[in-house]
N, C-alpha and C positions, 0 to 999 in steps of 0.2 A: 852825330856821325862818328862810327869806330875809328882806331886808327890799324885794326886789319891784323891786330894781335890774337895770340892764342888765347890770350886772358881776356881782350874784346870780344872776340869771338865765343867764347864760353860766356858771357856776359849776355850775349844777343841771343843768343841760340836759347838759355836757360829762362830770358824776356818772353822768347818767342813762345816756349812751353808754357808759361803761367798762362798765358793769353788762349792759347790754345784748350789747355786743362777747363777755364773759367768756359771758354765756349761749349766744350764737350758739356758740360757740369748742367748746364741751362739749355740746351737743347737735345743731349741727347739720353743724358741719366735723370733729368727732373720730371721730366713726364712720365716716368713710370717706375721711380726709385719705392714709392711707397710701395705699389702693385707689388713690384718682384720681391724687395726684399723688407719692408721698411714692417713689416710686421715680423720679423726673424730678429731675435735677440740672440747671438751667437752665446753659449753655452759659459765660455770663459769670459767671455766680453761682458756680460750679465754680473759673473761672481766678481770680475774687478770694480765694476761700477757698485755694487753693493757692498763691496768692502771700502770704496771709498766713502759713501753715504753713512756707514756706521761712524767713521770716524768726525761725522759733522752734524751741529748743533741746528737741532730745527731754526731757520731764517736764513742759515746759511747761503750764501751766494755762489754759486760754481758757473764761469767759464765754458761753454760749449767753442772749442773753438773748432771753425770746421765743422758746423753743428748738423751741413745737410737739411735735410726736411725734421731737424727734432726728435731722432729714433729711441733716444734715450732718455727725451725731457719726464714723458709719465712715469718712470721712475721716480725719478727726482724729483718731481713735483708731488707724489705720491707722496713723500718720507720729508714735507715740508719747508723741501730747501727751494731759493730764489735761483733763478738761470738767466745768464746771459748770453744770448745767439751770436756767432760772429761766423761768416763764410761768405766763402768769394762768389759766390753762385749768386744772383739776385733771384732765381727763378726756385732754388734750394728757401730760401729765405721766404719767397711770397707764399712757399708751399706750407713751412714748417709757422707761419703766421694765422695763417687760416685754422691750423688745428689749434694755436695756442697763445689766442692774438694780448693773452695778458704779459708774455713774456719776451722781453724786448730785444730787437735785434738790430746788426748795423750789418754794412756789405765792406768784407773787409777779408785778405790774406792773411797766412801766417807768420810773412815777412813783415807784415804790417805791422805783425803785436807790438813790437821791441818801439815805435815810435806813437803808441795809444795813449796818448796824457792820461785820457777820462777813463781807464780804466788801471792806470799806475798803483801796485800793492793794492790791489782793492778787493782782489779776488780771493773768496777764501777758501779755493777749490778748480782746479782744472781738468779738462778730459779733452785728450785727443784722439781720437781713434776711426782709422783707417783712414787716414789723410799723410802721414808724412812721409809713402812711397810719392807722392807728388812732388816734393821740396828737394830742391839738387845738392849736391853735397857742398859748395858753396855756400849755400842759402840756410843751411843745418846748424851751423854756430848761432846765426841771429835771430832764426825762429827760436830754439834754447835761450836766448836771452831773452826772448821777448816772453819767453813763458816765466822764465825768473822774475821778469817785471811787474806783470799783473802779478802777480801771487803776493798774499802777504805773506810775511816768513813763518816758513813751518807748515804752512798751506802745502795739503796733499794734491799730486796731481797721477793721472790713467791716460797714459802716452802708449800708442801700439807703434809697433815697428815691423814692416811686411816682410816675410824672406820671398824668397824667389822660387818659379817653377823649375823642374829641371829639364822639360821639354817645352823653354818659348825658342818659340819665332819669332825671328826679328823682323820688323817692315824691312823695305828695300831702301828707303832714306836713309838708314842707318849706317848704311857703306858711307855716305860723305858726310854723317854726324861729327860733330865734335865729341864723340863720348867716350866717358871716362871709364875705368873699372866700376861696375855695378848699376852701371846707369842700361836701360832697355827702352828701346821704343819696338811697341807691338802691337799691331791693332789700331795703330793710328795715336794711344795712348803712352806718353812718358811715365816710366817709376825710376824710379831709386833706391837701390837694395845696397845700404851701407851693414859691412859684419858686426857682431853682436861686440865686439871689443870696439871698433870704431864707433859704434852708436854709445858704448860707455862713454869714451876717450869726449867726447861730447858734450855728455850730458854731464859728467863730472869734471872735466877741466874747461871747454870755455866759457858754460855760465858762471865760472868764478871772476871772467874779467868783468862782470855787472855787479859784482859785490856780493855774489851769492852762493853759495857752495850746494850742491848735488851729491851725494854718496852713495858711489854701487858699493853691495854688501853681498852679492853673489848670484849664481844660479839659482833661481827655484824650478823645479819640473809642474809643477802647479801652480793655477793666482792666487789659490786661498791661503799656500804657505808664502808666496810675494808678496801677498797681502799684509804679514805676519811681522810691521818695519818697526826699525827705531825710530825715533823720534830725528830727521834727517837723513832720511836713507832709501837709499831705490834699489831695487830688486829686478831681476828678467828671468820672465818664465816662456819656456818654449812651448807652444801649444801646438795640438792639433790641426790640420786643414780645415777653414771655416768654410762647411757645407750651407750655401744658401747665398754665401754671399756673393762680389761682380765675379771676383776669382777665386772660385766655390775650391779647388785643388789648393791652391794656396796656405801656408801654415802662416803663424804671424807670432813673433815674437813681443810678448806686451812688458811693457816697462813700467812700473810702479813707480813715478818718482816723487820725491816731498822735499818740498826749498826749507833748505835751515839760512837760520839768521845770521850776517855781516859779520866775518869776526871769528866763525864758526873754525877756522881751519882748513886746509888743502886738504883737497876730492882724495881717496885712493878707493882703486880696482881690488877686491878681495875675491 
């Protein structure tokens, strides 16, 4: 039981959304995620995941987290690397099983990662993509550390970040929301549109308190110059409106990031 606070209250409220999201996820996006879009490989979304795939040794293990019905496993499976499934969806899971039942999967969040023993630095590769307008801006440090966790160090990872339309509508719940700057309910669905400095401020300072460090190193207008890192270093590139996909007007800003090792030094924004 809360005790009736603001921070209770955002606590319940952002409960209520995961819950909501996972439901939405398995009834009303899985039965027809492959039909509408699961055969569309967005244009940019394609160039990052292939630039992360160059960077990795046939056997290599990548991370889906959030992986949906598997959109991007025959890639990857293609160029010889091993994949691990993780998404809250169990009906996203029964689906992405059927097409690829050699490739294993568990039913789990992204808040989950940060407490996954079994799969602690193990990962030699992650991708996140179009899942972290779901995660509330509370919940955004810990998903960031739990991607620091699986990763071994130096392990490249493909984090997309959504920006927002400029003509939503809000549902009517919305007036007695708890919501914060960037937070939307529309449609029945919650996202989360954190600014492109905030999504840094993030991704470079608080998976340093996991012992990890993250390094923005700038703007790129393109993935395949994002692509283009040091060795510790993440990049955002602003992209185009992804035609095909739930929110076809929608642009998305994608983040290239790669965990460097313990020791590494303090994140800075260039």
């Amino acid at each position: 039981m809360t005790d009736g606070s603001p921070d209770a209250d955002r606590r319940r409220f952002l409960d209520e959304r995961r819950v909501i999201c996972e439901r939405r996820m398995d009834t009303l996006h899985a039965p027809t995620y492959d039909e509408r879009w699961g055969a569309y490989v967005n244009e940019a979304h394609g160039r990052c995941v292939q630039a992360l795939i160059a960077r990795l040794a046939p056997g290599s293990v990548v991370l889906d987290a959030a992986c949906g019905t598997g959109k991007y496993w025959e890639m990857l499976l293609s160029a010889g690397l091993g994949i691990v499934g993780v998404d809250q969806s169990s009906r996203m899971l029964e689906l992405a099983s059927r097409k690829h039942p050699e490739v294993p999967v568990s039913h789990g969040s992204l808040q989950d990662l940060v407490a996954r023993a079994d799969l602690g630095s193990a990962m030699d590769a992650l991708l996140c993509i179009d899942a972290m307008e779901n995660v509330g801006p509370e919940d955004w440090p810990g998903v960031v550390k739990g991607f620091a966790a699986v990763l071994r160090p130096g392990a490249p990872a493909y984090v997309t970040v959504e920006l927002p339309e400029d003509d939503i509508v809000m549902d009517e719940d919305a007036v007695t929301a708890p919501l914060v700057a960037g937070e939307v309910l529309e449609g029945g669905a919650y996202h989360f549109y954190p600014s492109a400095d905030q999504a840094r401020e993030w991704l470079t300072e608080r998976a340093s308190t996991s012992g990890t460090s993250w390094k923005a190193t700038g703007t790129s207008t393109s993935c395949s110059d994002a692509a283009e890192l040091r060795s510790g270093s993440t990049a955002i590139s602003e992209g185009p409106a992804t035609p095909g996909a739930a929110r076809a007007r929608r642009g998305r800003r994608h983040l290239v990031a790669r965990r460097t090792p313990p020791g590494a030094g303090r994140c800075r924004v260039t």
